[in-house]
N, C-alpha and C positions, 0 to 999 in steps of 0.2 A: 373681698372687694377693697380697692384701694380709697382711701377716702380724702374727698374733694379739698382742694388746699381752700384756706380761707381767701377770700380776696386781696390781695393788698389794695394800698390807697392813694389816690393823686389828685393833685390840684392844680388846676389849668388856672395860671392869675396871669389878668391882662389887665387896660385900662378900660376892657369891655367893648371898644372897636370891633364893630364882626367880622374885617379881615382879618386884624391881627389875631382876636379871639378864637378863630374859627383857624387856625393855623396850628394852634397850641391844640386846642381840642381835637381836630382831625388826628395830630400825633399821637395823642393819648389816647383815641378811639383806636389806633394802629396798633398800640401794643397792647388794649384789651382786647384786641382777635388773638393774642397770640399769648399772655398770661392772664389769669381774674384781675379786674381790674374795678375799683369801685372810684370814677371820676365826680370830683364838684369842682364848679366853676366858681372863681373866685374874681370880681371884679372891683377895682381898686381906684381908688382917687386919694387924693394926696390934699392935706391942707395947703391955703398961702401963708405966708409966701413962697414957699419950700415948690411950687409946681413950676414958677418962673423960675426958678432960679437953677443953677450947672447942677447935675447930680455930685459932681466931684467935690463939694461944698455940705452937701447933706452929712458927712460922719459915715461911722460907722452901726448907727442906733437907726436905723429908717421907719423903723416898725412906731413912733412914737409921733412921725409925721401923718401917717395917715388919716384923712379926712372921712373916708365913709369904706365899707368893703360889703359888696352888694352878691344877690345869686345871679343866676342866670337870669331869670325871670324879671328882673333889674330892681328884686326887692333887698331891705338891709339884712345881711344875715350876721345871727346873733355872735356866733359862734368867729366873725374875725378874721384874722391872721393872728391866731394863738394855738399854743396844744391844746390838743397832741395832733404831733406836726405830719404831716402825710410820709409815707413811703419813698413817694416818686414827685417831686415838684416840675413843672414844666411852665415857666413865664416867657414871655411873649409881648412886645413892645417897650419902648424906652423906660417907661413910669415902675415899672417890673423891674428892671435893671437890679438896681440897691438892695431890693429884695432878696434877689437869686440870688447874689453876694449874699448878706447876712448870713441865710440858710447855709449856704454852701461852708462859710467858715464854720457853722454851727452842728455842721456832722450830722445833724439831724434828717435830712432827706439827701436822695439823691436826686440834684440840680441840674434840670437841660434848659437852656436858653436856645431859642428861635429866634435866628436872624443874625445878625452883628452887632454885637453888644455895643461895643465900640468902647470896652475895658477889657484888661486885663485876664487871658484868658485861664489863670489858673483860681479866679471866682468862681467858675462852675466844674461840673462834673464832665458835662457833656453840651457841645454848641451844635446846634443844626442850621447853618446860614445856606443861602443858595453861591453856589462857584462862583457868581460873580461880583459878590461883596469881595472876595481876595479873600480869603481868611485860612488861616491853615495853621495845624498844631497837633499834635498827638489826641488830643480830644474835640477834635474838628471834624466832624463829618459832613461836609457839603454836599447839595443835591440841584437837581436841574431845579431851579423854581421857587415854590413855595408848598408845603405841607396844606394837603384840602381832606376833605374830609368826603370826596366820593370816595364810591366802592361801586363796583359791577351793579352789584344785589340793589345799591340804591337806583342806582340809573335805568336797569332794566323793571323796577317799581313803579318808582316814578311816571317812566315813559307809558307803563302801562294805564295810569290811574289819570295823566293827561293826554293821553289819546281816547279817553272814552269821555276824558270833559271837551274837547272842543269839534267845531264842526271836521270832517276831513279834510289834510291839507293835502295836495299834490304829490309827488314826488320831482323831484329831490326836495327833501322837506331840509331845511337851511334855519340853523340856530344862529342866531344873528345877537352877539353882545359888544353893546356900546358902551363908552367908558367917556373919559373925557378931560380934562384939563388935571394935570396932575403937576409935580415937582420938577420934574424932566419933561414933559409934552402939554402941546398945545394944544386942542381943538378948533383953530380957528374958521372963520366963515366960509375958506375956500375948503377946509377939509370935511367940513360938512357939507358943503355943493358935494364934492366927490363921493362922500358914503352916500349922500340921497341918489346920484346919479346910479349907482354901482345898485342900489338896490332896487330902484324902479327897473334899473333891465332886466334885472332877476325875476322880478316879479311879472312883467310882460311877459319874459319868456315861460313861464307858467309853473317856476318853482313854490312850493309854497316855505314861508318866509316866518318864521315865530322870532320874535325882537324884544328884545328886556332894553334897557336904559339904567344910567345911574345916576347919583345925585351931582355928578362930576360933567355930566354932560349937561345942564342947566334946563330952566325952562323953554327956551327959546329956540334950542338947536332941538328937544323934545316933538315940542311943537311943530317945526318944519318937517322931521320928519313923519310926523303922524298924517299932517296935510298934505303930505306927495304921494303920500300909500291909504289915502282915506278912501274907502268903499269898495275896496276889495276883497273878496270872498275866500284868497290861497294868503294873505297875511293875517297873523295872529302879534298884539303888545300884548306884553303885560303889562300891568297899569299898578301894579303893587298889593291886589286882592286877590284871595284865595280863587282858584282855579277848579272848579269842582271839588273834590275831596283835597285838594292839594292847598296849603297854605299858601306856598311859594313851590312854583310851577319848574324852576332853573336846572334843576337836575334830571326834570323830565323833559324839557326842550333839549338838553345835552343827550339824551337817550335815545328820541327821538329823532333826531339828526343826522342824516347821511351826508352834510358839511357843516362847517362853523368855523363862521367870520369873527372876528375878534379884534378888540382895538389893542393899539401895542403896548399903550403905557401899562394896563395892570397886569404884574405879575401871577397874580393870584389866578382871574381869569384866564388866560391864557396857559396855565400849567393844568388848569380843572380842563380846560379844553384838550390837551393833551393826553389826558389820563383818558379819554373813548375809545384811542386808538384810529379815529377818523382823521378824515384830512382838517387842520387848520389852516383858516388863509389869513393872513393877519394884513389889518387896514392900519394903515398909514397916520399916523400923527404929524403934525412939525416939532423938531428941537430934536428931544432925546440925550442920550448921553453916552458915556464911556460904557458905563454899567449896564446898561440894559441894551447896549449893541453886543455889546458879549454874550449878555442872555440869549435875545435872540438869535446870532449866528450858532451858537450851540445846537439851539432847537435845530434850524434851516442845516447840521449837518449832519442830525441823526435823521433826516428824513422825516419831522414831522410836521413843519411851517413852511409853508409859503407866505410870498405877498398875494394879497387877491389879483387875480385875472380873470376877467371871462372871455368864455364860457368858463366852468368851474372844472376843473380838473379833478381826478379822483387818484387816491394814492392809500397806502395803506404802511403801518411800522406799530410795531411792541406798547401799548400803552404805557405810556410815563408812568411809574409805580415808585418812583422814590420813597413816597411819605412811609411804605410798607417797609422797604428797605433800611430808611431809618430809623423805624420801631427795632428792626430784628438788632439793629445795633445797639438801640437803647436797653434791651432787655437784656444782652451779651454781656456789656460794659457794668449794668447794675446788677443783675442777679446770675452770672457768670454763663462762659458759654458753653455750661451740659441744659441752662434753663428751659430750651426750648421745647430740647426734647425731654425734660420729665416731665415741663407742665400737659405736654402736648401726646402722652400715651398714658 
């Protein structure tokens, strides 16, 4: 009998943001389906004045600015950004930047950044930005989106373990995620008359309606819509409390779902939505920008966005699988391309 390789090792360092966090991590969750992988989170804060101030001013020493470097669980862990240094490093957010740098001249790990660093691309090993940052280079591999951290097996979980916590909704049961004032979009009053509006018909017409909210959509646009859809029996909020056995319900409202409306600004969202392989209808913000028209006309020409219209149309295409895609490259480039198949017979 052949006996099992040891795990290797990786560390997901962010500034602990759960998008960006959770970016990094999904990727490194991608290529532990595909080699051992023994993941720690690594979250990072930086002292002042060094967090205000250009990264391009910090040196080459960054590892001496750090103010605290925490686990997951958001406690200090003892153990740093010191050796012995991981296998596989994968950072994720601007604060991370100097890091991957250090590492990456330091030979010590092999370095993937997530996103657009917005340096100099021979600091890393390997960059995972979405097409529509621009980024391109022999160690660039871009994807539709952003890196999530669903999987099939979680969705069809999920769905199972929040269809036995809540009353029965309707069909067409409709995963409804709101988003809200970001860097490029707006939320403003009249685009919130339109989602209220767009959801009450829905609801009249006897969909049932499961709706999450985020900290970006504020209290007050919350509230309105909570009071337009109050006392109805086919909608389900979340309100940010476990769900039955489910801490956070999000992956099971996405399983759930035989459509999903989606606000445009997050990427993040909107690429989780993708990854069901169901219809998305994507709601309307003001503003927007160069970047993220590009993102979305991409989606809208592989067949898997629309804008909302009702009635709701029904369509079907290939779920978004990049984040997987990107692991198989990450494993390719660092542990070469016979890796998969030794680890994997």
């Amino acid at each position: 009998m052949t006996e099992q390789a040891s795990p290797k090792t990786c560390w997901v360092v962010s500034d602990g943001r759960a998008g960006i966090e959770n970016q990094a991590l999904g990727l490194a969750e991608a290529v532990a389906r595909l080699v051992p992988l023994d993941i720690t989170v690594k979250r990072i804060a930086v002292k002042s004045p060094w967090r205000s101030l250009p990264m391009r001013i910090w040196g080459a020493r960054p590892f001496g600015k750090l103010d605290s470097v925490k686990n997951r669980e958001g406690e200090e862990d003892p153990a740093g950004l010191r050796p012995p240094w991981p296998d596989l490093w994968i950072g994720s957010g601007r604060t991370s930047v100097p890091f991957s740098i250090a590492m990456r001249h330091s030979r010590s790990s092999f370095v993937v950044q997530t996103q657009d660093p917005r340096q100099g691309l021979d600091g890393f090993d390997l960059i995972i930005p979405p097409y529509h940052d621009g980024v391109s280079g022999t160690n660039v591999i871009p994807i539709h989106g952003a890196p999530t951290r669903l999987t099939d097996d979680m969705l069809a979980r999920d769905a199972a373990m929040l269809e036995q916590a809540l009353p029965a909704l309707p069909r067409p049961r409709v995963a409804v995620l709101i988003g809200g004032d970001s860097k490029a979009y707006r939320m403003t009053p009249a685009v919130m008359e339109t989602i209220i509006a767009t959801l009450t018909e829905l609801a009249e017409s006897g969909a049932g309606l499961m709706i999450t909210t985020s900290r970006r959509t504020g209290e007050d646009n919350s509230a309105a819509l909570r009071a337009a859809l109050a006392g109805r029996d086919n909608v389900f909020f979340w309100g940010g409390k476990p769900v039955g056995a489910l801490a956070n319900p999000y992956a099971g409202m996405l399983g759930l779902a035989d459509h999903i409306l989606v606000t445009e600004e997050s990427t993040n969202m909107v690429t989780e939505a993708a990854s069901t392989g169901k219809p998305v209808h994507i709601l309307a913000l003001e503003r927007g920008n160069a970047k993220f028209r590009s993102f979305h006309d991409s989606l809208a020409r592989q067949g898997i966005t629309k804008p909302v219209s009702l009635p709701l149309e029904s369509w079907s295409y290939p779920p978004l699988r990049e984040t997987d895609r990107a692991a198989k490259e990450i494993v390719k480039r660092w542990l070469g391309k016979d890796a998969l198949a030794s680890q994997q017979t």
